[in-house]
C-alpha positions as CSV (number, residue, x, y, z in Angstrom):
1,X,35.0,122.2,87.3
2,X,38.4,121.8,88.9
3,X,40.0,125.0,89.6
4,X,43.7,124.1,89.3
5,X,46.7,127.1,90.3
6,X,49.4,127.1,87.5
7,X,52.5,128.5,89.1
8,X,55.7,129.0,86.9
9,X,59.2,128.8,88.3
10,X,62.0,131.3,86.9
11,X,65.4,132.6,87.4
12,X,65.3,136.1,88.5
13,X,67.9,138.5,86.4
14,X,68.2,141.5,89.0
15,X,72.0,142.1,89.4
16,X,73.6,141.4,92.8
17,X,75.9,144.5,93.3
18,X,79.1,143.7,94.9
19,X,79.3,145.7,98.0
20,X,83.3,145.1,99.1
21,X,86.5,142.9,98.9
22,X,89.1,141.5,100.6
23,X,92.1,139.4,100.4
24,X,93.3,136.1,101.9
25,X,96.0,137.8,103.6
26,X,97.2,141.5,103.9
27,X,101.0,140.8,104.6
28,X,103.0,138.2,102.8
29,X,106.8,138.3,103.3
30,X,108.9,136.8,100.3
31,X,112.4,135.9,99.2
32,X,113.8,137.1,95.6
33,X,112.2,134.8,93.2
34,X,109.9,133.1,95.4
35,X,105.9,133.2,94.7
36,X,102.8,133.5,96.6
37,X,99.0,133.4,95.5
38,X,97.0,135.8,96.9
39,X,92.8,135.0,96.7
40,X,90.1,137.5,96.7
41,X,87.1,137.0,98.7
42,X,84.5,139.6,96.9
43,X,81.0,140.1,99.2
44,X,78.3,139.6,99.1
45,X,79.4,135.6,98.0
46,X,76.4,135.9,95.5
47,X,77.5,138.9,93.7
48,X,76.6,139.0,90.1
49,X,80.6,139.9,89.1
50,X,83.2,138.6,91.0
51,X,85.8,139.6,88.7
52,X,88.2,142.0,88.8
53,X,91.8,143.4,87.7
54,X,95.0,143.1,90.1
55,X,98.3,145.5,90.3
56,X,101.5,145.9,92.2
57,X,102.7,149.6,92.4
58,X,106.1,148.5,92.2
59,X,106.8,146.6,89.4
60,X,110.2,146.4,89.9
61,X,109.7,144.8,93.5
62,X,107.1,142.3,93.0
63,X,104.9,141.7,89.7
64,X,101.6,139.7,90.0
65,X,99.6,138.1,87.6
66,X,96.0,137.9,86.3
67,X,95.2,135.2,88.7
68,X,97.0,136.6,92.0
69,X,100.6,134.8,91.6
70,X,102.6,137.3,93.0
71,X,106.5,136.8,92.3
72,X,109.2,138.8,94.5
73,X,111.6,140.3,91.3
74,X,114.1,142.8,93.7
75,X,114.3,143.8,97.6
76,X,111.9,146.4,99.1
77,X,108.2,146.7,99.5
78,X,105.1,147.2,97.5
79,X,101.4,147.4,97.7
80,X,99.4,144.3,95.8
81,X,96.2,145.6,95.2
82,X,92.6,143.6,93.7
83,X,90.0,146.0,92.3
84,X,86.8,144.6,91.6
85,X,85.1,145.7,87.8
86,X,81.4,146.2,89.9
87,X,81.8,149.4,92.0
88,X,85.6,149.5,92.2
89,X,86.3,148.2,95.6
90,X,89.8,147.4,96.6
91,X,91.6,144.9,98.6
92,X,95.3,145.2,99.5
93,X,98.3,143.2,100.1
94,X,101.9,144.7,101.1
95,X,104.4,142.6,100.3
96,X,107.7,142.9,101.8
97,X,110.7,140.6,99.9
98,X,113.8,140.5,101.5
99,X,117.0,138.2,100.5
């Protein structure tokens, strides 16, 4: 009789918690109307949810959209920030626009 081992390969489904975030940079200095992309870099690289919502507390500074174009709408300074939907990390950006 040959006595053969029958091994099965599968995909684990355990959730990878995400444990922190940054951003690409934490300064950016604009002009009025000009743009910049900011990136998030969410660890571990593996996580199971990467995503995440971003927000300028200054709306009437600098606005930012859902992919991290941040646009430069009046003078001043304001806080760009990422926060990720697994465990609510944050990353921030300030954002200085001058003339």
């Amino acid at each position: 009789m040959d006595d053969k081992t029958n091994t099965r390969s599968f995909k684990s489904n355990v959730k990878k918690s995400v444990t922190g975030v940054t951003l690409n940079k934490t300064a950016v200095s604009i002009k009025v109307a000009a743009n910049e992309t900011l990136t998030p870099s969410v660890t571990p690289t593996d996580a199971t949810d990467k995503t995440g919502k971003w927000k300028s507390d200054k709306t009437t500074i600098v606005t930012v959209d859902n992919n991290g174009k941040v646009t430069a709408v009046a003078i001043g300074t304001a806080n760009v920030t990422f926060t990720t939907n697994d465990g609510g990390f944050i990353g921030t950006a300030v954002i200085t626009v001058t003339e």
